[in-house]
C-alpha positions in Angstrom: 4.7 6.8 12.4 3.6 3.3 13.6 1.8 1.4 11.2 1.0 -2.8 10.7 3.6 -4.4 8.8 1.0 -6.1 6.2 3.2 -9.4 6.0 4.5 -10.2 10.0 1.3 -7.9 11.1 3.6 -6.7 13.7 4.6 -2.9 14.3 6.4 -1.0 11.2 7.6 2.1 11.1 6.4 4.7 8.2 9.5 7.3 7.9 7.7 10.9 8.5 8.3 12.0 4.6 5.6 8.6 4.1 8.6 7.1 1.8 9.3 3.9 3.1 8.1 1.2 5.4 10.5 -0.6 7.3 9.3 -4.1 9.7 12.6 -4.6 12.0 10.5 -7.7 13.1 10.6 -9.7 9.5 13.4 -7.2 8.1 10.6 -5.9 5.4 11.4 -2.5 3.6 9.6 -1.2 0.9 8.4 2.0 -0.7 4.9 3.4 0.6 3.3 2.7 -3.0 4.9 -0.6 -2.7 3.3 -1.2 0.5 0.5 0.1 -0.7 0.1 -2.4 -3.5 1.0 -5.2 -0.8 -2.2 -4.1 1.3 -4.4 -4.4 -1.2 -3.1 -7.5 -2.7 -3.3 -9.0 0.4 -6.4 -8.2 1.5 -9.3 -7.4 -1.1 -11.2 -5.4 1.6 -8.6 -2.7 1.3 -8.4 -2.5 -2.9 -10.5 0.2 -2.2 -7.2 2.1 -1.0 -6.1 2.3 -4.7 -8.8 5.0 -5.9 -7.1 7.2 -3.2 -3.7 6.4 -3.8 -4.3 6.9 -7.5 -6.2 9.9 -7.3 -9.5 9.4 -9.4 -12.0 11.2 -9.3 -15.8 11.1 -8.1 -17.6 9.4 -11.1 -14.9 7.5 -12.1 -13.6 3.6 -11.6 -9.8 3.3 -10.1 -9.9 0.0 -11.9 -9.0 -3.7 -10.9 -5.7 -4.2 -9.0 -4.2 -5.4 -12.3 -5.3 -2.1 -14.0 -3.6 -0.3 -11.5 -0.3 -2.9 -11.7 0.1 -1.9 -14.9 -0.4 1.7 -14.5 2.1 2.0 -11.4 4.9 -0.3 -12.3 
């Protein structure tokens, strides 16, 4: 699948098991939770993409993006 690398912004490619993300533009290659992460970092309009990826539930706060660091790593 074609995705935006998050830190060239050119195309990536997301393998089709959503494990990795590999940039062959800036040579990036990361985990999808890593890339995940790196989104949301980047870009604070897309933190949002942690309550998903984290699985809470309706009625309850996915936390800050250092919450969910500490959590994940």
């Amino acid at each position: 699948m074609k995705i935006k690398c998050p830190k060239c912004k050119e195309t990536a490619e997301l393998t089709s098991d959503f494990s990795l993300v590999r940039c062959h533009s800036c040579h990036l290659e990361l985990s999808y939770g890593e890339y995940v992460k790196f989104v949301a970092h980047a870009d604070a309009t897309y933190s949002d993409i942690l309550g998903d990826y984290t699985g809470s539930t309706e009625g309850e706060s996915a936390g800050t993006l250092d919450d969910w660091d500490k959590d994940s790593g």
